[in-house]
N, C-alpha and C positions, 0 to 999 in steps of 0.2 A: 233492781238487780245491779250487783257491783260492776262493774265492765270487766275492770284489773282484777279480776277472782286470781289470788294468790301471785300477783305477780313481781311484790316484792320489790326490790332496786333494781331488779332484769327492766321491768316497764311492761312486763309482755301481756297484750289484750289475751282472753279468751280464745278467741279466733286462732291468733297466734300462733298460740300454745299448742291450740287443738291441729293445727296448722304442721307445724315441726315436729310433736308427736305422731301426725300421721304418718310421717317419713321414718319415722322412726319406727314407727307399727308393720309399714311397709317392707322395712331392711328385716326385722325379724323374721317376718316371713317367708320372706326370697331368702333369708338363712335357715327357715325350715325348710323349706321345698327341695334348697339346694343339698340340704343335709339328708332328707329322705332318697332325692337323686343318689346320690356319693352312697350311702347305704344298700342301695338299691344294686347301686354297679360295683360296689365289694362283693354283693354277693354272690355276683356275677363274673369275680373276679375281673372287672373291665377297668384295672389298671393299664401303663403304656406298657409296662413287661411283663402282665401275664395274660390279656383280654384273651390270646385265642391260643393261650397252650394247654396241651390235653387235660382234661380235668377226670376224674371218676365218675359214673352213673351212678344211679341211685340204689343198685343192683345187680347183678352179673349179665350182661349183654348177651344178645345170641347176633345183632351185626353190630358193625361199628358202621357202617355209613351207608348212606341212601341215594338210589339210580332216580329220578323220577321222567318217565318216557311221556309226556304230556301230548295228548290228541287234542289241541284248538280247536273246536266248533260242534263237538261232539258226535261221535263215532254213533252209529247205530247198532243196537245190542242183538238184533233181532238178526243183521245180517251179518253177523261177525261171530258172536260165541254163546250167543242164548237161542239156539233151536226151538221153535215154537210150532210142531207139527198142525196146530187147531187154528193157527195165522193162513200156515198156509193154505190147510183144509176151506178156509171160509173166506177166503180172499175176497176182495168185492162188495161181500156182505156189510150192513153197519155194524158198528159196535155193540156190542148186546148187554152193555152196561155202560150210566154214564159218563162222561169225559169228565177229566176235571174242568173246576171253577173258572179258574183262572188258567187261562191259556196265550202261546206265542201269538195265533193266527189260527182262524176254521184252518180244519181238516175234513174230509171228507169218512170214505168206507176203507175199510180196513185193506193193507198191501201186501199182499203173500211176498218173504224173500224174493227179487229175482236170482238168489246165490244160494248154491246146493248146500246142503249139512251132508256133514261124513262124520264118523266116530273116529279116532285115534289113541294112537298109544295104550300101552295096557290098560288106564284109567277110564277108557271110550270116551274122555272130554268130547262133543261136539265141535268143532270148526266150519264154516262157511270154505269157501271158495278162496276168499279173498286173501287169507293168511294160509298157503301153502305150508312154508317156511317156518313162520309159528308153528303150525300144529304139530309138526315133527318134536317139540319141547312140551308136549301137554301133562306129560308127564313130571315135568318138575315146573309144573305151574298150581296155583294157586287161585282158584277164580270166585269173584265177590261178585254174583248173580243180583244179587237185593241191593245195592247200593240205591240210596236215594238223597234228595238234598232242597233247599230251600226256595229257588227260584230257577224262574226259566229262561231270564235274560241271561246273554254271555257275561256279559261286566260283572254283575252281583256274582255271578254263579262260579265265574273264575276267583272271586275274591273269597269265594264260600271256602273253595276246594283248596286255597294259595295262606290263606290267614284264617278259616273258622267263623269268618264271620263277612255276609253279606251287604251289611250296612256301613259301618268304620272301617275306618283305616286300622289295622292292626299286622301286628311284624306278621312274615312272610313262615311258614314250618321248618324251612330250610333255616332263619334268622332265628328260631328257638330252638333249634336243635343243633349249631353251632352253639349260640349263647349257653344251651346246658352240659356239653362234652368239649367244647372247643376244637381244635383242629391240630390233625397230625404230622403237620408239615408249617413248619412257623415261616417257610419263603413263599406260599401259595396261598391262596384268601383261604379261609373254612365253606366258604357255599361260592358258589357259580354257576351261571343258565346261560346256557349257551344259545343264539340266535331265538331271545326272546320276542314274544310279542309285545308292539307296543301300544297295543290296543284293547279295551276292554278290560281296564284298570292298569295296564300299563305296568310301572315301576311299581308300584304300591305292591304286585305281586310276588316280587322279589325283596322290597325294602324292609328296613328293620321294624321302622314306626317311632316305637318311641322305647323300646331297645336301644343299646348304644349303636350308633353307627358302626364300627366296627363288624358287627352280627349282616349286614346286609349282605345281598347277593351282589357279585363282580359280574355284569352282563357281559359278552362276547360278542360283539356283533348283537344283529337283533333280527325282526324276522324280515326284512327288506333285504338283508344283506347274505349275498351265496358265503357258505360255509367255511370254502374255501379263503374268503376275504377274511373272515372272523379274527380278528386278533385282538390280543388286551392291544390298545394304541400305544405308544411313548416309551415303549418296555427298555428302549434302549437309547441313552444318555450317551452318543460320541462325541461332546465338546464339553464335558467337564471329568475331570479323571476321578476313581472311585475314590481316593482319599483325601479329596477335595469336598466330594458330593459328602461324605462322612463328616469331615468337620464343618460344611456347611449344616447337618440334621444336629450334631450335637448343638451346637451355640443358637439355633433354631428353638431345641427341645429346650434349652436352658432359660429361654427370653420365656419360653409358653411355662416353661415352668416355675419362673419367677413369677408369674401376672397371675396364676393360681394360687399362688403362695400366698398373693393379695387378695383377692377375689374369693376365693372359695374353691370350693368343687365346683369343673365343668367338662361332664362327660362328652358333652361332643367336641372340644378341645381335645379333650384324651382320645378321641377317637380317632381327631384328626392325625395328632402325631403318629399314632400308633398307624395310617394309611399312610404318610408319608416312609413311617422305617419298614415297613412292608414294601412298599413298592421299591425301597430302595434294594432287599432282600431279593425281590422278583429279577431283578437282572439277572443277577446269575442262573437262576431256575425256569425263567418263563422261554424264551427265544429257542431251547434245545426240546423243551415240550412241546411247542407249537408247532414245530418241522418234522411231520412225519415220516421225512425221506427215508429216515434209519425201520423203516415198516418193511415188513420184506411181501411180494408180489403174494404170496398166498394167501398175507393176510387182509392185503388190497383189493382181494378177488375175497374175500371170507365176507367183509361189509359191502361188496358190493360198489368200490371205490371206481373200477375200470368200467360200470353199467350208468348212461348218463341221464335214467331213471333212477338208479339209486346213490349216486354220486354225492349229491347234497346233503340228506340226511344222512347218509353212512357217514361220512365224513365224522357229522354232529356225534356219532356211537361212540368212533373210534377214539376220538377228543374226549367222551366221556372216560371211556377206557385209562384212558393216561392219562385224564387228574386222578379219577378212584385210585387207580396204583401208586399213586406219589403220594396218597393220604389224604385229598382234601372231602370232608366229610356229608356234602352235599353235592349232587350234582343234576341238575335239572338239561334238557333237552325236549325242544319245541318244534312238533312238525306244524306249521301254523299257517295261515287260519285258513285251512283246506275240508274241514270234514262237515261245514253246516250245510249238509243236502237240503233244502225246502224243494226242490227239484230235480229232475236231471243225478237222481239216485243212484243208480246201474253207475254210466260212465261216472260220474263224482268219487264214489266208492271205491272203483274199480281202480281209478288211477290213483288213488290218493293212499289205498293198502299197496299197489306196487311198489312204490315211494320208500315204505316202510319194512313193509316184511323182510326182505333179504337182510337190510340193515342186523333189523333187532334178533332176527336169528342168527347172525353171524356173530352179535355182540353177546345174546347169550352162549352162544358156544367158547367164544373166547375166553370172557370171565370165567366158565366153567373150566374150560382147559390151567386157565392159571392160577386155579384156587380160588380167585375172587368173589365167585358165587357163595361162597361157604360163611362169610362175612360181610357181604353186602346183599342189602335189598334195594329190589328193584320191583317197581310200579308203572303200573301202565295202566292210561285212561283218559280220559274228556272230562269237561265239566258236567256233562249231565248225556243222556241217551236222545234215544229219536225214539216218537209214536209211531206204534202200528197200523196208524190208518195214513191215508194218503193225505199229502198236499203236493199242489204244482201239478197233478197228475201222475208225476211216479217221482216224486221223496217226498219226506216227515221233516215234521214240525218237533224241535227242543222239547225233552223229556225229561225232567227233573225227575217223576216219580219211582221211575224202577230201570236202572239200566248196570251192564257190567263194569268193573274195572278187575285186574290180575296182580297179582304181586308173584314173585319169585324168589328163589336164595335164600340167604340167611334167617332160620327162625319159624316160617312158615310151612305147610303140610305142601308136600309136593303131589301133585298128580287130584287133588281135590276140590270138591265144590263144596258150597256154603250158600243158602240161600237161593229164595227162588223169586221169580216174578208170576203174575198171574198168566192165563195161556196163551194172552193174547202179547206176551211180554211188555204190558203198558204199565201196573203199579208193580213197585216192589210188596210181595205177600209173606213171606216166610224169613223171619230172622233175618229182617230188615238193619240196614248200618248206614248208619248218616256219617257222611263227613267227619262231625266228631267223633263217630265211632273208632274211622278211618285213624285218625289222626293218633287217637289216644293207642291203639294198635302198635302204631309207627316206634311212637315215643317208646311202651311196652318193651318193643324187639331193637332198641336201642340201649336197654336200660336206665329209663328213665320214667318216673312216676307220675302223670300228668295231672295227678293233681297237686304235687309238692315244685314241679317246673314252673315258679312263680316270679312275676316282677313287680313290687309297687313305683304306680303311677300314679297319678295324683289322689294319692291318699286311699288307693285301693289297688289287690295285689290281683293280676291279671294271669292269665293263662292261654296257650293253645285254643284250648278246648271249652274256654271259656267258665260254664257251671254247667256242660253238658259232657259227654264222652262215655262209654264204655269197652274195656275191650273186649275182642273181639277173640278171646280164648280156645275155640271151636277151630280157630283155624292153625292156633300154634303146634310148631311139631315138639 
């Protein structure tokens, strides 16, 4: 075999060749990847001047942007808003069908409510005890009795309900539904969660993934942190003047945007730039948003601000409140991580709906009062429900299979049900909706088509919803 195969007056062995070629094999492909990246984020418009300004749906919207009221540890269905008269009828007794497979932890015989049902509103929606406050809005609610979902762990089951999917990292609902409408306010992020958790997937709940940076959620504090401390940090620059901090971002933009000019496309450079001229846009907007003083006392007494029961979460409402209003088109709020009863059910419940109720009926009355209902939805739920049989002796064991969530506002039938669980409210039985159901719904009353809300990523175009979803049509008004 010749050694020097072709290599002429260079000298160059085989090896060599194969050697320097391979580098060379290498750059073409990092200039494809990088070229499908850069294609990917055009079409996502995820330049530095236009990643998050408003874009058009794929169809005429019924909201423009989304509440998401999140219950960490998951709320129980059976004592909250899925009246089970045959639960309570047979309390005690076993279950007279068998459990699922796979489960958190035994459970025992089955737990009648210790929380009374009452009927409400012209709709006669059911309510428990626990949600006074609520139940007085049953009528402009919405309730998804069937919901069900993939697992019974928190972590997976938060990542199920936050990204679609419980195994990978995948962007956050909030971070594809910025990336497909952008945001209405170019001095405030497009999504934000306020006093998140950081447990149980954590950041991944909110993050983009492998969406542009830009698309991710702006945390506020987190769930360790009282409400009142919550603030974006560093909002505010007092030792460099603003036409300083400007021509420091231009000749900034200009270095990053020369070493692109070499390099290629690099969306998360673009992203970053695009976080620094945001943030520099936030001064002027964020510090007059954050200070509710200009609140006037009724409406401090509406959320429940002056009650030091409902002090903390109200807070979180009213914060929701005044981003929605300033345009930013995601906004999550976490009552966290309070509601996993495996025990100690009654007082668990009991304090944990005080907390909340006043808040969230205060924040729907207000949205209502200012219009905002009429264009925003809002959601409310846990990652998964509670079993109707006992553990700990009085509370339930994590229920993926059938539990409630609600939505409200813009787009959905007000005052109705969808969906049923079985009697004992353990599986979801009737016009069952998964997660992706949910999602693809969402996207729907946004205007947007969840199977054309696509990104390619390494050679395959990704979605929400993944290759699942349906909507959920039955419920649209």
């Amino acid at each position: 075999m010749n050694r020097h195969w072709n290599a002429g007056a260079r000298g160059l062995s085989r090896r060599q060749y194969l050697q320097r070629s391979g580098a060379g094999f290498g750059a073409l492909a990092l200039a494809g990847l990088l070229g499908e990246e850069a294609r990917a984020a055009g079409k996502s418009g995820a330049d530095t001047s236009s990643a998050m300004a408003p874009r058009p749906p794929h169809f005429a919207p019924k909201a423009k942007r989304v509440l998401f009221l999140f219950m960490h540890g998951g709320p129980s269905q059976v004592d909250t808003f899925d009246y089970k008269p045959r639960l309570q009828a047979e309390s005690g007794n076993p279950l007279p069908f068998p459990k699922p497979r796979v489960v958190s932890s035994a459970t025992g015989n089955l737990l009648g409510s210790p929380f009374p049902f009452q009927q409400h509103g012209q709709s006669g929606r059911w309510v428990s005890s626990l949600f006074p406050e609520v139940a007085k809005h049953v009528d402009d609610l919405c309730f998804l009795y069937s919901m069900y979902g993939s697992n019974s762990r928190h972590g997976a089951a938060l990542l199920e309900l936050h990204t679609g999917s419980d195994t990978f990292v995948r962007p956050s609902m909030g971070s594809w539904i910025t990336y497909g409408l952008g945001t209405e306010n170019q001095n405030l992020p497009g999504f934000i969660t306020i006093c998140p958790t950081l447990t149980h997937g954590g950041v991944n709940n909110w993050a983009s993934a492998f969406l542009p940076a830009v698309y991710q959620g702006t945390p506020i504090g987190n769930a360790g942190t009282a409400s009142d401390q919550a603030q974006i940090p560093f909002i505010q620059n007092t030792e460099t003047p603003r036409d300083i901090q400007r021509q420091e971002l231009d000749f900034l933009g200009a270095l990053n945007r020369e070493r692109m000019g070499r390099t290629g496309p690099d969306t998360a450079l673009e992203a970053r730039i695009e976080s620094f001229e945001l943030a520099f846009r936030m001064q002027s907007t964020v510090p007059g948003l954050q200070d509710i003083s200009d609140e006037t006392p009724a409406t401090r007494r509406l959320y429940g601000l002056e009650e030091s029961k409902t002090r903390n979460f109200g807070r979180q409402c009213l914060m929701a409140r005044r981003f929605l209003e300033r345009g930013v088109r995601f906004v999550q709020v976490t009552h966290s991580y309070k509601w996993d009863q495996h025990d100690q059910l009654r007082s668990g419940h009991t304090s944990n709906a005080a907390e909340v109720d006043l808040p969230i009926s205060g924040l729907l009355t207000d949205l209502k009062a200012r219009g905002l209902l009429e264009d925003t939805l809002v959601l409310w739920g846990g990652e998964f429900g509670r079993t109707p049989c006992a553990q700990g002796g009085d509370g339930r064991d994590h229920n993926p299979h059938g539990f409630t969530m609600w939505l409200t506002g813009a787009g959905v039938k007000p005052g109705f049900g969808y969906g049923a669980t079985d009697e004992f409210g353990y599986y979801s039985t009737e016009h069952r909706v998964h997660f992706h159901d949910l999602h693809a719904t969402l996207l729907h009353l946004l205007g947007l088509d969840h199977k054309r809300l696509t990104y390619r990523y390494v050679g395959r175009d990704f979605r929400l919803t993944d290759v699942h979803g349906e909507i959920v049509t039955p419920i649209l008004a």
